[in-house]
N, C-alpha and C positions, 0 to 999 in steps of 0.2 A: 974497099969502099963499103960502106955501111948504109945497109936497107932502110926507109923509109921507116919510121917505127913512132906511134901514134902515142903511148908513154912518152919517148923525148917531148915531145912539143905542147904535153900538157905540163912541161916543169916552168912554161911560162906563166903560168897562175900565179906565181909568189911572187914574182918580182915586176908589180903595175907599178905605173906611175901615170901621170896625166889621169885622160878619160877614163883607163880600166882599172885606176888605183880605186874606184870609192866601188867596185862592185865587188861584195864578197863572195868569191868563187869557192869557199872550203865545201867540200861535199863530195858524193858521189857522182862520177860522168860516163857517160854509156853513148856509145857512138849509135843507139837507136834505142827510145824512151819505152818501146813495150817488152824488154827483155830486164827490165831492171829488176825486177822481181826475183828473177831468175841469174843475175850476174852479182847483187850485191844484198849482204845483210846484217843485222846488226846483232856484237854479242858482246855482252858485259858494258852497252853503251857505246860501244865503238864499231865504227863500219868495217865490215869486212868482205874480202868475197866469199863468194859461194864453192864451197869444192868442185863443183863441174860447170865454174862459169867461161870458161873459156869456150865452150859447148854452142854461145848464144851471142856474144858481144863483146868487141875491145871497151876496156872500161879504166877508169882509174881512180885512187880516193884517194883525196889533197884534204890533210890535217895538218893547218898551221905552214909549217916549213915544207912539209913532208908528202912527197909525190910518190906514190906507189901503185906498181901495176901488178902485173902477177907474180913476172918475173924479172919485174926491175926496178931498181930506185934512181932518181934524178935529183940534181941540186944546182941550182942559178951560175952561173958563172958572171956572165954580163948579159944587161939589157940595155936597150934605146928605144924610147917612144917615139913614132915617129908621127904624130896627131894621130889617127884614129887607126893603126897597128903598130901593135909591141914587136920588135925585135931580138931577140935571145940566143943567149950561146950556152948551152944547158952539158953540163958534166955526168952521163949517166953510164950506171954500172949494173950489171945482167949477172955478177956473181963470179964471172968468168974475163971479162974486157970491160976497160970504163974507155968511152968515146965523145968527144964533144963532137956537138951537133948545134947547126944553128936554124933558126925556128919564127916563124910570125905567129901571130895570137891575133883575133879580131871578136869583138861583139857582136852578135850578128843579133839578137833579140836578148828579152828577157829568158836567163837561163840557158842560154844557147850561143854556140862560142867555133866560129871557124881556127884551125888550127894547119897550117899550111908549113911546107920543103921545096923549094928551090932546085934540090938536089938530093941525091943523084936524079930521080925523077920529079919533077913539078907535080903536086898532089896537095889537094884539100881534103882534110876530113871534119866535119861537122859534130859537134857534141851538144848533150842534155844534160842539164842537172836531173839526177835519180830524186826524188823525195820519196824518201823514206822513214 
């Protein structure tokens, strides 16, 4: 059985429809907005993390299709809106195991985005857009 893992359930970003289709989530996310300095930064134009961001905040950068955390990538498999949360079954792989995982997505404010698991334990984590 496969842990809770905060990357999965940011791979619902890419696949809105309904209400979370018109907000564009590409960016930097930081599970708490005063470490972004410190978790994420920009080189050659492009967001990156920081070598010792693990140190300070789960974080992840969504460009376009593409969901990346430190040490892992995700990709859509299937979604359902169900009015105001997204449901997702997200394909993600650590390098080592690829596991599908299924995921809610909600808006919770401007820039700020509840991210929730059912299972194995029931758990919300709350995210920020970084600007940067």
């Amino acid at each position: 059985m496969r842990t809770f893992n905060p990357l999965m359930l940011l791979v619902l970003l890419v696949t809105q429809s309904g209400a979370t289709q018109a907000a564009d989530l590409s960016g930097a996310w930081a599970s708490d907005s005063t470490v972004c300095d410190k978790v994420f930064t920009r080189e050659n134009g492009k967001l990156a993390f920081k070598p010792d961001a693990d140190l300070y905040a789960g974080g992840v950068i969504i460009q376009g299709k593409q969901i990346t955390g430190r040490f892992q990538k995700c990709a859509v498999k299937s979604s359902h809106d169900d009015g105001s949360i997204l449901h997702v079954t997200a394909s993600c792989r650590d390098g080592v195991a690829v596991s599908d995982v299924t995921f809610d997505l909600k808006i919770s404010g401007e820039n700020q985005i509840i991210l929730s698991s059912k299972a194995p334990v029931p758990m919300e984590m709350p995210y920020v857009r970084c600007s940067l």
